[in-house]
C-alpha positions in Angstrom: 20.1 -22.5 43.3 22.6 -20.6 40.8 22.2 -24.0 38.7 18.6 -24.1 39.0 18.4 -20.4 37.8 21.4 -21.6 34.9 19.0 -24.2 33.4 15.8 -21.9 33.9 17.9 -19.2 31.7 19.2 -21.5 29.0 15.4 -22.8 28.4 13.8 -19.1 28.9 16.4 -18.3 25.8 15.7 -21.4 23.7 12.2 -20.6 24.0 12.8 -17.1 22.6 15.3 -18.2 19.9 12.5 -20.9 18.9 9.6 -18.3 18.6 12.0 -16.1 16.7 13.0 -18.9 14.2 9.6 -19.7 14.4 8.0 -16.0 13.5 11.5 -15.7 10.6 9.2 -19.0 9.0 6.2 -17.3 9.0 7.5 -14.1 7.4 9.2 -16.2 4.9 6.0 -17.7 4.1 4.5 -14.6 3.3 6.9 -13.2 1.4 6.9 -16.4 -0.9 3.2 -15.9 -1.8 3.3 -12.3 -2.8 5.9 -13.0 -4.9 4.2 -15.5 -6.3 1.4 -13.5 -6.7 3.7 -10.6 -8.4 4.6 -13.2 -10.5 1.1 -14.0 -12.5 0.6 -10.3 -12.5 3.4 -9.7 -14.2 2.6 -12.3 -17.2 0.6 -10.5 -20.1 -3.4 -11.0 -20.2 -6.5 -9.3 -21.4 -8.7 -9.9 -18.2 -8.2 -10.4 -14.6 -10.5 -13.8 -14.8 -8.0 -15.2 -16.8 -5.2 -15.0 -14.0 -7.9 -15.6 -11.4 -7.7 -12.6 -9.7 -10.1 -13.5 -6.7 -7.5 -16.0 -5.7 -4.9 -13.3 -5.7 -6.6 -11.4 -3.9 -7.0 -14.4 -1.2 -3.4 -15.2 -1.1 -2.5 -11.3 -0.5 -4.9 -11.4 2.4 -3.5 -14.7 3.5 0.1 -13.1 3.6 -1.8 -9.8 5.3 -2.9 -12.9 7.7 0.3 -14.0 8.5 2.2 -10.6 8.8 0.2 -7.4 9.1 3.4 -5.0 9.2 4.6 -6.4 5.2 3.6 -3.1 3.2 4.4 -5.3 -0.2 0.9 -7.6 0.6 -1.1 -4.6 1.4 0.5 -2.7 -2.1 -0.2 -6.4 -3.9 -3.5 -7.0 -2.7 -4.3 -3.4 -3.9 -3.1 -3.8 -7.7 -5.5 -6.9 -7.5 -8.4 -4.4 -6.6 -7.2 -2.3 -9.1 -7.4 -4.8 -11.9 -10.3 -5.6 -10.3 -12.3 -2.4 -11.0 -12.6 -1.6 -7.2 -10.4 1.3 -6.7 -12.1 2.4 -3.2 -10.7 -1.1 -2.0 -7.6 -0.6 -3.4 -7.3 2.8 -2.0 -7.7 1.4 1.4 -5.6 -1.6 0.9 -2.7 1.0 -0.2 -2.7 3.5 2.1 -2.2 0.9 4.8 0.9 -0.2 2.6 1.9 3.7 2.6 1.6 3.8 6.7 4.2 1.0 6.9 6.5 2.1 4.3 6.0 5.9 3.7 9.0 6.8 1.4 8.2 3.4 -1.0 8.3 4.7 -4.5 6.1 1.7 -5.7 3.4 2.5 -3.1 3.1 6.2 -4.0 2.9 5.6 -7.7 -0.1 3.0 -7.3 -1.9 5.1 -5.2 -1.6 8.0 -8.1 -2.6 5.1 -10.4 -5.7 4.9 -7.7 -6.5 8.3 -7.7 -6.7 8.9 -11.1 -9.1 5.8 -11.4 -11.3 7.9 -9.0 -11.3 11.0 -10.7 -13.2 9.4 -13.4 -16.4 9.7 -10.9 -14.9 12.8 -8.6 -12.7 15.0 -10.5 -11.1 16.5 -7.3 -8.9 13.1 -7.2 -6.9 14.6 -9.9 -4.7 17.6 -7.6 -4.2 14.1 -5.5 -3.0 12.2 -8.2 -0.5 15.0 -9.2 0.7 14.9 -6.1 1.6 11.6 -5.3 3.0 10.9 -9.3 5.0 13.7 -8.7 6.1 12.3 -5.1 7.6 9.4 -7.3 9.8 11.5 -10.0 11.1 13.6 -6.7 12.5 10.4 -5.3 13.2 8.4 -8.2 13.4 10.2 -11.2 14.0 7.3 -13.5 11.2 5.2 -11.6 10.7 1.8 -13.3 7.1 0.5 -11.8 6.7 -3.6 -11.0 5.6 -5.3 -14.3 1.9 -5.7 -14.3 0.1 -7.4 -17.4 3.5 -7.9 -19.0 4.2 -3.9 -18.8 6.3 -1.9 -17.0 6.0 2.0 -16.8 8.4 4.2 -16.8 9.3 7.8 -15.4 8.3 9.8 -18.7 4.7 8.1 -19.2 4.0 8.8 -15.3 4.8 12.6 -16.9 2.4 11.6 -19.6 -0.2 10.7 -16.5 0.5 14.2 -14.7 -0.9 15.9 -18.4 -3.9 14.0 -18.4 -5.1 15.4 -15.0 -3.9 18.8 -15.9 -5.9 18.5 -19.3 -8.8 17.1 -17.2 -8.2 20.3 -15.2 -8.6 22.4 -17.9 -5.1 23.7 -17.2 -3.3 23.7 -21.2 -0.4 25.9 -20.1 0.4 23.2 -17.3 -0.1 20.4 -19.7 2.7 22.2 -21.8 5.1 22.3 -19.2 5.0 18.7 -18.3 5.1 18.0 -21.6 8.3 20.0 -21.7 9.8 18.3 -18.5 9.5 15.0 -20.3 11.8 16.6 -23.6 14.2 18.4 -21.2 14.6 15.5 -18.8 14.6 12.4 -20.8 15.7 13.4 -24.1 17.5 10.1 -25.1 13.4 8.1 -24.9 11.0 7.4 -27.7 8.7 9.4 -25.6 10.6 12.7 -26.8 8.4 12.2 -30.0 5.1 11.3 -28.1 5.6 14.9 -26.5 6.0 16.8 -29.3 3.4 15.5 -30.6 1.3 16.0 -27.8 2.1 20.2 -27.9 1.2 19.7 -31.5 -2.2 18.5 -30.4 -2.8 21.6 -27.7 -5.1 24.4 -29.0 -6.5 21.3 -31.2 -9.9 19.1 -30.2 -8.2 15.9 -29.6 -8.0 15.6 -25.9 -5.1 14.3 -23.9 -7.1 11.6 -22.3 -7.4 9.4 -25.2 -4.1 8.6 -24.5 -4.1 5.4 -22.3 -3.8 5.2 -18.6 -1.4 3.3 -16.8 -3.7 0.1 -15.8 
């Protein structure tokens, strides 16, 4: 009997460390087509049809598919909705990326990138966009986003992204202090000059929000 229960034992734990190997495989798998996919976004292009952006958005899904807990397929499928035009898409796509990995710098910057797309059409998207850019400085303050279209932004231009919602709120003197923060805080960056010249321009008619917006 004790032998019987030996050999039922060895193969009850063979069959766990198989499906284990097994499930390691699949994860792999997934994590090898997002990066693929991070890979062509990060190569410089004018339009998402040149990159085929519909089959991006079909391998994130895929990887989705294959593991529903990786946060970095959710976030990847929604920059693809993003560069899609489809920003209610990639709001959804995000947040569930955000549920799995709530502290994730990346995550909270793309879904300010998100909101900001919104407040295009609903200007109350703009507090939320504040919010979560300023989520990102508080946790990294020199916050390098993932290159997209050959670009990478940095902590002072997500600065530059708060004073365009302030300026689309109407809010100058708040405009002025971020433009401040990015003086005080990263003095030793060409965007020092870009600030300056921006409190030149307050009091003036040319708006902040010719300046462009990240994606």
């Amino acid at each position: 009997m004790r032998k019987m229960l030996a050999v039922t034992t060895s193969i009850a734990l063979l069959f766990v460390a198989f499906a284990a190997a097994q499930n390691d495989s699949l994860n792999n798998r997934a994590i090898q087509i997002i990066d693929s996919v991070k890979d062509t976004l990060s190569s410089p292009f004018e339009q998402p049809s040149e990159i085929g952006i519909e089959s991006l958005i079909a391998k994130c899904k895929k990887a989705i598919d294959i593991n529903q807990n990786y946060e970095r397929a959710h976030l990847f499928l929604g920059i693809c909705y993003i560069l899609y035009d489809q920003p209610e898409n990639a709001e959804t796509s995000i947040d569930r990326a955000l549920a799995l990995s709530p502290d994730d710098a990346d995550i909270h910057f793309f879904r300010g990138v998100v909101f900001s797309l919104l407040s295009d059409e609903n200007p109350e998207f703009c507090s939320k966009s504040i919010m979560e850019f300023y989520e990102v400085l508080s946790s990294s303050p020199n916050y390098r986003s993932p290159e997209i279209q050959g670009e990478i932004i940095e902590a002072p231009e997500i600065l530059f992204s708060i004073a365009r919602c302030f300026e689309e709120q109407g809010d100058v003197e708040k405009v002025r202090k971020v433009m401040q923060e990015v003086i005080d805080n990263y003095p030793e960056t060409c965007w020092v000059e870009d600030a300056k010249e921006t409190l030149g321009f307050l009091g003036s008619e040319i708006p902040l929000n010719e300046l462009q917006k990240p994606y």
